[in-house]
Rosetta silent file (secondary structure, phi, psi, omega in degrees, C-alpha in Angstrom):
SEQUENCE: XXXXXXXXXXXXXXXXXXXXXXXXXXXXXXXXXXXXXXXXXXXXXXXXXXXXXXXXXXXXXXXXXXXXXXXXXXXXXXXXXXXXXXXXXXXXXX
SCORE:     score description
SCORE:     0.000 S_00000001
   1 L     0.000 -144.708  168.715  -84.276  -27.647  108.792 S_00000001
   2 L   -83.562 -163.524  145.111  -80.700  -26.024  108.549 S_00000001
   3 L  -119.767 -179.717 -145.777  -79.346  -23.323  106.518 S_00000001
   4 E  -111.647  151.325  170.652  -78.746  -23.528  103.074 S_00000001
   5 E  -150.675  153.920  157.363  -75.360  -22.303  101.758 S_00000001
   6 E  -131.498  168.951 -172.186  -73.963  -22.717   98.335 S_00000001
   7 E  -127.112  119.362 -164.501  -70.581  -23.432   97.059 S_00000001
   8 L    42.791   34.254  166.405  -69.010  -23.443   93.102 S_00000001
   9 L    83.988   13.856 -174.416  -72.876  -23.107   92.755 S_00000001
  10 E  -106.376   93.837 -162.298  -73.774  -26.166   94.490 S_00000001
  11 E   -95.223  154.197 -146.496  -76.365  -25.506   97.437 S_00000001
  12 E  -135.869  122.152 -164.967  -75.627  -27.260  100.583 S_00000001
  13 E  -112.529  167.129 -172.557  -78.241  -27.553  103.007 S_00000001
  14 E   -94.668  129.878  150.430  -76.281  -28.006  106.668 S_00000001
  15 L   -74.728   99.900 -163.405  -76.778  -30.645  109.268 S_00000001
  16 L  -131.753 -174.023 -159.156  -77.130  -28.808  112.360 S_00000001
  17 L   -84.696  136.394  156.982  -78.880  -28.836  115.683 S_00000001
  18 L     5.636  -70.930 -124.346  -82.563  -28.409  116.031 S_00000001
  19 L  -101.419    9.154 -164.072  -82.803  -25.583  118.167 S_00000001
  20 L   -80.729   59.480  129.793  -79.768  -23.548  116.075 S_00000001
  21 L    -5.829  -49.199  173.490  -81.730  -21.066  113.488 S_00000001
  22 L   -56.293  152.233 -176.911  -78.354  -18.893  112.930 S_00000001
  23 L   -78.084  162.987 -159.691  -76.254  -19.437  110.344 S_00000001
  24 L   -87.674  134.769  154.591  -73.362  -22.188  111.475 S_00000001
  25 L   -63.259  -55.274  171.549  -70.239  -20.534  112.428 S_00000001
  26 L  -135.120  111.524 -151.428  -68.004  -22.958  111.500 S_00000001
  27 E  -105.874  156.149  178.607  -69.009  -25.261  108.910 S_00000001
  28 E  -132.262  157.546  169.392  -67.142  -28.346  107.084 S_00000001
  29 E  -133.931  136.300  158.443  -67.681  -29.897  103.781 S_00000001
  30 L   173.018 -176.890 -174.954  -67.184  -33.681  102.787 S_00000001
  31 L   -57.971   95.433 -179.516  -67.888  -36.865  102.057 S_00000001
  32 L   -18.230  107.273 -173.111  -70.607  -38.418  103.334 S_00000001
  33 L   -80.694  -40.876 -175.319  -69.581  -41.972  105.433 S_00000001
  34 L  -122.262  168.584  166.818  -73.762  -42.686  105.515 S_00000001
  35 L   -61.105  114.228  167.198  -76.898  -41.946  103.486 S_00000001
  36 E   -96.382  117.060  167.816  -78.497  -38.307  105.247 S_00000001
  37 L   -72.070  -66.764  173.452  -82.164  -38.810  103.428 S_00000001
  38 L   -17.531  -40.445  174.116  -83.501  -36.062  105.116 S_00000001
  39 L  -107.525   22.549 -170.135  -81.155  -33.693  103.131 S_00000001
  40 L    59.964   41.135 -160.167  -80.922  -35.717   99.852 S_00000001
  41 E  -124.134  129.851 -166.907  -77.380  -36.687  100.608 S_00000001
  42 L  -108.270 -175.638 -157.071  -76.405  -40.300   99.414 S_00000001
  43 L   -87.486  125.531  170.461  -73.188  -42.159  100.989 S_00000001
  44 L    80.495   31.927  163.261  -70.143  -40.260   99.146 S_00000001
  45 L  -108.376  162.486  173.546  -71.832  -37.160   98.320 S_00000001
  46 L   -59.831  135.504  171.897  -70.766  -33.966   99.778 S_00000001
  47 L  -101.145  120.301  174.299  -72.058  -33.209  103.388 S_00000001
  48 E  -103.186  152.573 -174.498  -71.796  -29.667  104.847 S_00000001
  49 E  -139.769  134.884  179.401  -71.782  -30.161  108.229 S_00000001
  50 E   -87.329  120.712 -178.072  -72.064  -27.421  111.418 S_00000001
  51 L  -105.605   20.688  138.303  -69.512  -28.334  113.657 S_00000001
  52 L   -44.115  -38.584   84.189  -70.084  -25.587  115.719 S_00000001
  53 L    30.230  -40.623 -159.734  -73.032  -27.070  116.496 S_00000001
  54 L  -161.621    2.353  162.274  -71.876  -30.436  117.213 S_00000001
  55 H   -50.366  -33.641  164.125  -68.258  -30.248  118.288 S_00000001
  56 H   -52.883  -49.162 -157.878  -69.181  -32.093  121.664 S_00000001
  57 H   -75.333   20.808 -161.620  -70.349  -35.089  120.397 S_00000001
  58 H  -145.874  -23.284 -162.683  -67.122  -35.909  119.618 S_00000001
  59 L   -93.867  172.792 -162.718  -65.293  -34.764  123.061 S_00000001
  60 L  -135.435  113.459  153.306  -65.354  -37.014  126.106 S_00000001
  61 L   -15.119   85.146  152.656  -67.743  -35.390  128.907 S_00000001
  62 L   -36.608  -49.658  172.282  -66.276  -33.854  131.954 S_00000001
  63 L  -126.720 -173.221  178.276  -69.074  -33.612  134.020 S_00000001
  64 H   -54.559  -43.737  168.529  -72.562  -35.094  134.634 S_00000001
  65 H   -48.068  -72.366 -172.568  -74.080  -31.856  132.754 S_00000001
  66 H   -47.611  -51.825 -157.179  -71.967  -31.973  129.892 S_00000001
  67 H   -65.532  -64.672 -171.973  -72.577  -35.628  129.737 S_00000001
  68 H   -50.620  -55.799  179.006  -76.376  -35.010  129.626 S_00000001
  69 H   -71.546  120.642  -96.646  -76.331  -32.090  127.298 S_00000001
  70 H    71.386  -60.669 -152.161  -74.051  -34.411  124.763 S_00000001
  71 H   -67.036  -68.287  172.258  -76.774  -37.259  125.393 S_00000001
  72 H    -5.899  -72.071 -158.460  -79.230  -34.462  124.480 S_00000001
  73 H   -83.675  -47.286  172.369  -78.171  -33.131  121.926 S_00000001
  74 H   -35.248  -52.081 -159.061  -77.253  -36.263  120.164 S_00000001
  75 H   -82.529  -13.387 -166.836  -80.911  -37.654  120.091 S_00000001
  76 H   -80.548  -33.534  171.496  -82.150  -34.427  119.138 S_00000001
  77 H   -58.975  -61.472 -167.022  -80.008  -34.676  115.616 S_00000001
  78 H   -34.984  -52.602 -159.321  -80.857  -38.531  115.371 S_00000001
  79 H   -83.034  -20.757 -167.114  -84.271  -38.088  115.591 S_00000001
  80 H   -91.135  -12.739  168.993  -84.637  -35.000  113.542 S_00000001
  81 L  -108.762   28.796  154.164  -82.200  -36.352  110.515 S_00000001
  82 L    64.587   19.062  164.048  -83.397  -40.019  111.075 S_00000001
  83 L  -118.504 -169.024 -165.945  -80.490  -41.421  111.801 S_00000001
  84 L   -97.573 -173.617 -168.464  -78.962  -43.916  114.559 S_00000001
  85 H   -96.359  -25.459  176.611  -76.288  -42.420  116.890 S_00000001
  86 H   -65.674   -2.459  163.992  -73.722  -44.968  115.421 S_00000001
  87 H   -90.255  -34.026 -175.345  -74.401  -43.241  112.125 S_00000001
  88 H   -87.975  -20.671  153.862  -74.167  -39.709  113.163 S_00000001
  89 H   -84.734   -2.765  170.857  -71.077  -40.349  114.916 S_00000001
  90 H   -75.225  -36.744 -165.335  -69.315  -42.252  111.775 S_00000001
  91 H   -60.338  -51.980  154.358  -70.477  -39.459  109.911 S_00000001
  92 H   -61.696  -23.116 -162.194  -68.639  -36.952  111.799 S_00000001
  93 H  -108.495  -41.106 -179.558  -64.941  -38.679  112.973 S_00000001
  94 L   -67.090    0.000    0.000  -65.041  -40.118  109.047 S_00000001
Protein backbone atom coordinates (compact mmCIF):
# COMPACT_ATOMS: atom_id res chain seq x y z
CA UNK A 1 0.00 0.00 0.00
CA UNK A 2 1.42 3.54 0.98
CA UNK A 3 3.13 4.77 3.95
CA UNK A 4 1.60 5.27 7.07
CA UNK A 5 2.24 8.59 8.88
CA UNK A 6 0.53 9.88 11.92
CA UNK A 7 -0.61 13.24 12.94
CA UNK A 8 -2.15 14.69 16.63
CA UNK A 9 -1.99 10.80 16.94
CA UNK A 10 -4.14 10.02 14.12
CA UNK A 11 -2.40 7.51 11.57
CA UNK A 12 -2.79 8.38 8.02
CA UNK A 13 -2.13 5.85 5.58
CA UNK A 14 -1.11 7.93 2.11
CA UNK A 15 -2.53 7.57 -1.33
CA UNK A 16 0.36 7.28 -3.48
CA UNK A 17 1.62 5.63 -6.61
CA UNK A 18 2.13 1.95 -6.90
CA UNK A 19 5.56 1.72 -7.78
CA UNK A 20 6.64 4.65 -4.95
CA UNK A 21 7.90 2.56 -1.67
CA UNK A 22 9.71 5.88 -0.19
CA UNK A 23 8.21 7.91 2.05
CA UNK A 24 6.13 10.89 0.05
CA UNK A 25 8.05 14.00 -0.07
CA UNK A 26 5.47 16.26 -0.08
CA UNK A 27 2.33 15.21 1.37
CA UNK A 28 -1.21 17.08 1.92
CA UNK A 29 -3.93 16.47 4.34
CA UNK A 30 -7.80 17.01 3.80
CA UNK A 31 -11.02 16.35 3.21
CA UNK A 32 -11.97 13.70 1.33
CA UNK A 33 -14.42 14.86 -1.94
CA UNK A 34 -15.07 10.70 -2.45
CA UNK A 35 -15.19 7.48 -0.41
CA UNK A 36 -11.17 5.87 -0.67
CA UNK A 37 -12.36 2.16 0.67
CA UNK A 38 -9.18 0.82 0.14
CA UNK A 39 -7.76 3.06 2.97
CA UNK A 40 -10.89 3.23 5.21
CA UNK A 41 -11.47 6.81 4.27
CA UNK A 42 -15.26 7.82 4.00
CA UNK A 43 -16.34 11.12 1.94
CA UNK A 44 -15.29 14.07 4.49
CA UNK A 45 -12.77 12.29 6.39
CA UNK A 46 -9.25 13.34 6.33
CA UNK A 47 -7.16 12.15 3.26
CA UNK A 48 -3.33 12.39 3.30
CA UNK A 49 -2.46 12.52 -0.01
CA UNK A 50 1.30 12.28 -1.89
CA UNK A 51 1.34 14.92 -4.21
CA UNK A 52 4.67 14.36 -5.06
CA UNK A 53 3.59 11.47 -6.46
CA UNK A 54 0.78 12.71 -8.39
CA UNK A 55 1.39 16.35 -9.17
CA UNK A 56 1.00 15.57 -13.03
CA UNK A 57 -2.26 14.42 -13.07
CA UNK A 58 -3.30 17.64 -12.56
CA UNK A 59 -0.90 19.55 -15.21
CA UNK A 60 -1.78 19.63 -18.90
CA UNK A 61 0.79 17.30 -20.93
CA UNK A 62 3.40 18.83 -23.08
CA UNK A 63 4.41 16.09 -24.99
CA UNK A 64 3.26 12.66 -26.26
CA UNK A 65 5.51 11.02 -23.33
CA UNK A 66 4.30 13.04 -20.66
CA UNK A 67 0.87 12.50 -21.96
CA UNK A 68 1.37 8.69 -21.76
CA UNK A 69 3.15 8.60 -18.48
CA UNK A 70 0.04 10.85 -16.96
CA UNK A 71 -2.35 8.20 -18.75
CA UNK A 72 -0.14 5.66 -16.91
CA UNK A 73 0.09 6.62 -14.00
CA UNK A 74 -3.47 7.54 -13.56
CA UNK A 75 -4.80 3.91 -14.17
CA UNK A 76 -2.21 2.58 -12.08
CA UNK A 77 -3.79 4.61 -8.86
CA UNK A 78 -7.45 3.83 -10.16
CA UNK A 79 -6.97 0.42 -10.32
CA UNK A 80 -4.93 -0.07 -7.24
CA UNK A 81 -7.34 2.30 -4.90
CA UNK A 82 -10.50 1.19 -6.88
CA UNK A 83 -11.50 4.14 -7.99
CA UNK A 84 -12.71 5.81 -11.44
CA UNK A 85 -10.41 8.52 -12.91
CA UNK A 86 -13.32 11.09 -12.45
CA UNK A 87 -13.01 10.27 -8.77
CA UNK A 88 -9.35 10.47 -8.35
CA UNK A 89 -9.24 13.63 -10.10
CA UNK A 90 -12.21 15.33 -7.88
CA UNK A 91 -10.37 14.05 -5.12
CA UNK A 92 -7.31 15.90 -5.82
CA UNK A 93 -8.42 19.67 -7.44
CA UNK A 94 -11.28 19.47 -4.39
Amino acid sequence: MGTTTVVNGASFECLQASENQAACEHRLYKRSAVPVALLGVSKGDAICICLSDLKGLTETAESKVAQLEQQETLQKITQKYQLSEQELLRLLRN
